[in-house]
MDTraj code that builds the backbone (N, CA, C; nanometers):
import mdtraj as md
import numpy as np

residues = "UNK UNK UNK UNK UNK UNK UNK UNK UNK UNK UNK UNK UNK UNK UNK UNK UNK UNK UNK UNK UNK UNK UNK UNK UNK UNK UNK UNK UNK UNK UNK UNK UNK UNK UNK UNK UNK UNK UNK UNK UNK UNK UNK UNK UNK UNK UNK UNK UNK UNK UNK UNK UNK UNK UNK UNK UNK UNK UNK UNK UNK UNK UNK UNK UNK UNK UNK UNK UNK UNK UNK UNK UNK".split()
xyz = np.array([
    [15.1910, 8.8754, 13.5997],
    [15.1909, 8.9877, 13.5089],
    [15.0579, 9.0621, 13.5243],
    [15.0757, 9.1885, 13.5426],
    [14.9388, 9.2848, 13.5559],
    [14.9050, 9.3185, 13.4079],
    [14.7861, 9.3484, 13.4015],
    [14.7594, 9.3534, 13.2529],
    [14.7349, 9.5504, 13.2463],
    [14.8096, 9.6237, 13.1616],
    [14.7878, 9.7952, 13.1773],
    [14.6605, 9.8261, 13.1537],
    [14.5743, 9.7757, 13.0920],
    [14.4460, 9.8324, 13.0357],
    [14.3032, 9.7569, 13.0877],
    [14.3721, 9.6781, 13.2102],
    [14.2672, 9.5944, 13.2524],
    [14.1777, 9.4670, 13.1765],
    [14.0651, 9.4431, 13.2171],
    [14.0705, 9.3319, 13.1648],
    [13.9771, 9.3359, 12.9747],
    [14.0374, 9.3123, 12.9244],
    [14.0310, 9.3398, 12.7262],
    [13.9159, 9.2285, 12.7111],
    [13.8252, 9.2374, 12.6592],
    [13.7473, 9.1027, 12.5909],
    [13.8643, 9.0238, 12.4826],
    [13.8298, 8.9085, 12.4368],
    [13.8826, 8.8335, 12.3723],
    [13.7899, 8.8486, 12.2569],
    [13.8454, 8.7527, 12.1615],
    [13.7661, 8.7292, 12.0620],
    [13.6370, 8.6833, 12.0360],
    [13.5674, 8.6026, 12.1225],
    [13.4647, 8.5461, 12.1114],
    [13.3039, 8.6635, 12.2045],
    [13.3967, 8.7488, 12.2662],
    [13.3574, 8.8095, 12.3729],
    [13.3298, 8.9387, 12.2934],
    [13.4313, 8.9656, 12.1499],
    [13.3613, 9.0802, 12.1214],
    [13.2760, 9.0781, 11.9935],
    [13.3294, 8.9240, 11.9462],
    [13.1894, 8.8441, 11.8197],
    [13.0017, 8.9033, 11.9270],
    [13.0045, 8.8505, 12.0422],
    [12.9077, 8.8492, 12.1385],
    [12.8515, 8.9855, 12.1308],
    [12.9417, 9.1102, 12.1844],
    [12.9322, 9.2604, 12.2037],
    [12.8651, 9.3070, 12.0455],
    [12.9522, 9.2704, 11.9659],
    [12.9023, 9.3323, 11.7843],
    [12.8129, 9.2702, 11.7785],
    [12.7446, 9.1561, 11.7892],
    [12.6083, 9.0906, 11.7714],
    [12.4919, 9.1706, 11.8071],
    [12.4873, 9.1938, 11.9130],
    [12.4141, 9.2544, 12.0331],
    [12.3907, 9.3787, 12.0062],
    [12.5252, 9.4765, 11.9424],
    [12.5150, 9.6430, 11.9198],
    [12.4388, 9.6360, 11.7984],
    [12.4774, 9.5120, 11.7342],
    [12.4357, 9.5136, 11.5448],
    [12.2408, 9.4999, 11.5852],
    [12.2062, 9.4217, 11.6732],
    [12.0764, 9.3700, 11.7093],
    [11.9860, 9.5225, 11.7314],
    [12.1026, 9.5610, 11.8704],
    [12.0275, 9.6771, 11.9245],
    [11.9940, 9.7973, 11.8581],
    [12.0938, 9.7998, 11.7820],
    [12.1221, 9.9321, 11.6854],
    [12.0884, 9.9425, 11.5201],
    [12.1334, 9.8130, 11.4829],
    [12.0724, 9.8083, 11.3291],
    [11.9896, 9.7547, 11.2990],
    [11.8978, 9.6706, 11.3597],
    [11.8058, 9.6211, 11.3477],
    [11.6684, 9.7589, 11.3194],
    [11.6834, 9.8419, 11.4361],
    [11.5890, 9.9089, 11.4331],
    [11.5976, 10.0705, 11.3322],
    [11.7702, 10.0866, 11.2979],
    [11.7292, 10.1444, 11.1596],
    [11.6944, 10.0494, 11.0750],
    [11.7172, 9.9592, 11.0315],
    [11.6786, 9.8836, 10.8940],
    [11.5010, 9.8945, 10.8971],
    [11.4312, 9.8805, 11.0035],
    [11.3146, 9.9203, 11.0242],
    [11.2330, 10.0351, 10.9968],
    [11.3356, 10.1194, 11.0658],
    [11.2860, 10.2678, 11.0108],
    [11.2815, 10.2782, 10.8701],
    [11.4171, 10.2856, 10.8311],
    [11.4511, 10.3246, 10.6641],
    [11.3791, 10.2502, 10.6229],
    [11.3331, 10.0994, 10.6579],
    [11.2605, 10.0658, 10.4849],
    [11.0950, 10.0916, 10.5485],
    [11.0309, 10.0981, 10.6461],
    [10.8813, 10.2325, 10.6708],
    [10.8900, 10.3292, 10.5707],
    [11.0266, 10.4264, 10.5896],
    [11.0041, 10.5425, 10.5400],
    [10.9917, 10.4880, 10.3840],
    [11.1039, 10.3931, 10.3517],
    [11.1200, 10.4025, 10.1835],
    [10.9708, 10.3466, 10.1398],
    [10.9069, 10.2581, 10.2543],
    [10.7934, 10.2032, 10.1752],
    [10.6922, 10.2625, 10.2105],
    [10.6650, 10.3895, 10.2819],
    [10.5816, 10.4893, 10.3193],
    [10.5511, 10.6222, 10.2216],
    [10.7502, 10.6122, 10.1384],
    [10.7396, 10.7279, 10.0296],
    [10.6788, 10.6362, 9.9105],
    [10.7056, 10.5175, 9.8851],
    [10.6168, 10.4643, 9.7369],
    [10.5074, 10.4619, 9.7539],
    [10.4410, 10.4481, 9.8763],
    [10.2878, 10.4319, 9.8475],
    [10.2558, 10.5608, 9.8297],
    [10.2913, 10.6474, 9.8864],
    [10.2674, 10.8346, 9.8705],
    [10.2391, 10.8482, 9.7067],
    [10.3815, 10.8461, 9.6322],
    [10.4310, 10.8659, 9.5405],
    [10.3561, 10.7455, 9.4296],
    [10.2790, 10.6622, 9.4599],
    [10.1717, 10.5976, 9.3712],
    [10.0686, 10.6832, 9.2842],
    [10.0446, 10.7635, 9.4076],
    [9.9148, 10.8762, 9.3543],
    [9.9517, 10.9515, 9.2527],
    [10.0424, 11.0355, 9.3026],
    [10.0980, 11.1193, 9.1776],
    [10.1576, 11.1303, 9.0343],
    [10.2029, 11.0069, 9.0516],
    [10.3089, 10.9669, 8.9235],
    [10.1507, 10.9164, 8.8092],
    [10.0651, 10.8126, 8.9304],
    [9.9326, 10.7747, 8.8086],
    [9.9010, 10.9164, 8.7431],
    [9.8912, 11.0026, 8.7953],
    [9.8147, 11.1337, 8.7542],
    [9.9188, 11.1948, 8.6189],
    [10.0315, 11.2057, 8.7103],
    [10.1362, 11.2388, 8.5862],
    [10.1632, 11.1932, 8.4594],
    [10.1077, 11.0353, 8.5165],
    [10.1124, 10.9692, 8.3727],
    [9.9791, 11.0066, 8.2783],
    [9.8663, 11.0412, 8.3079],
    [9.7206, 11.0279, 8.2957],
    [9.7565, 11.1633, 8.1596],
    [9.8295, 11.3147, 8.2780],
    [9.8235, 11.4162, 8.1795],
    [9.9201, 11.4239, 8.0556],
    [10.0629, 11.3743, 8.0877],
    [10.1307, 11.3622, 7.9936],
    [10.0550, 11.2469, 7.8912],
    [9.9862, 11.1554, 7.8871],
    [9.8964, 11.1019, 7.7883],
    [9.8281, 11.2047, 7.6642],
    [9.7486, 11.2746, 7.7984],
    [9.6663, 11.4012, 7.7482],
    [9.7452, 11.4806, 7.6579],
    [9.8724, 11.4972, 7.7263],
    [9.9505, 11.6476, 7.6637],
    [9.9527, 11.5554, 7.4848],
    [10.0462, 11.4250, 7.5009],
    [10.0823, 11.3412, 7.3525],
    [9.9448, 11.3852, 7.2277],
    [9.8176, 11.3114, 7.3046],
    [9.6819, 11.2809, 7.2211],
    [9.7033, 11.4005, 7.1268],
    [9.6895, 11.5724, 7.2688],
    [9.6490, 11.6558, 7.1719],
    [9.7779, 11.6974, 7.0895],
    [9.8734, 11.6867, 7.1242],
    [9.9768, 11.6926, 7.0210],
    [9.9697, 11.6197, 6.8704],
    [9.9458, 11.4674, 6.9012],
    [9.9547, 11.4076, 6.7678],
    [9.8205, 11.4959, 6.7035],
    [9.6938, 11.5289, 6.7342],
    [9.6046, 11.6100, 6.6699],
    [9.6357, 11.7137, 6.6089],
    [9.7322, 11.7526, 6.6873],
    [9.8020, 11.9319, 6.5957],
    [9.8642, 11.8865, 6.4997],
    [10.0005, 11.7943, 6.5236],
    [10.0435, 11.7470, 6.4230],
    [9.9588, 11.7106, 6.2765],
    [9.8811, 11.5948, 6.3412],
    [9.7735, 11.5636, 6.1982],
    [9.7009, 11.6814, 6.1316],
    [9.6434, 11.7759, 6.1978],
    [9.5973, 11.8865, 6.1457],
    [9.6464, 11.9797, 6.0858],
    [9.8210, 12.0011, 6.1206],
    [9.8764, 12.0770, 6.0300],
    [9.9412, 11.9954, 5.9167],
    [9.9196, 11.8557, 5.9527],
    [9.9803, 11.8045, 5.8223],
    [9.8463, 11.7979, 5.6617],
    [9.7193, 11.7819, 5.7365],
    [9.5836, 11.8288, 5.6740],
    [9.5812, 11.9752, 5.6068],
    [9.6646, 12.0693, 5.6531],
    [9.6930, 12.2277, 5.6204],
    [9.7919, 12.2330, 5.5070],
    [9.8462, 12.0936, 5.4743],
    [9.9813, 12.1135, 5.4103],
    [9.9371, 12.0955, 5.2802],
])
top = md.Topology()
chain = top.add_chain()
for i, resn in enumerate(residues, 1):
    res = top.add_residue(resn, chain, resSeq=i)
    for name in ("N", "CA", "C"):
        top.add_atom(name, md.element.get_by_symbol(name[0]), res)
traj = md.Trajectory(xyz[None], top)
């Protein structure tokens, strides 16, 4: 019997092939993506401290207005 499509891997042959593509290929996004993801938190450290620093600021002088117009009342 001739085989039409020539010769097919089997099962164990394409466990082998997906190993190998998964190695070659996903290995080195999973690398990339988590650089980038852990390249954007350290970025994004700086800013958010700061953000937090002024929104502090913005509260303080708020509760002061508050108290002062409640001093007006």
């Amino acid at each position: 019997m001739i085989p039409l499509f020539g010769a097919v891997p089997g099962g164990m042959e394409l466990a082998v092939i997906l190993l190998i593509a998964l190695v070659v290929f996903g290995l080195p996004l999973v690398l990339l993506g988590g650089s980038v993801y852990l390249f954007g938190r350290s970025n994004a450290d700086g800013s958010e401290t700061e953000e937090l620093a002024a929104l502090r600021r913005e509260v303080e002088r708020l509760r002061e207005e508050v108290e002062r117009l409640d001093d007006e009342s």
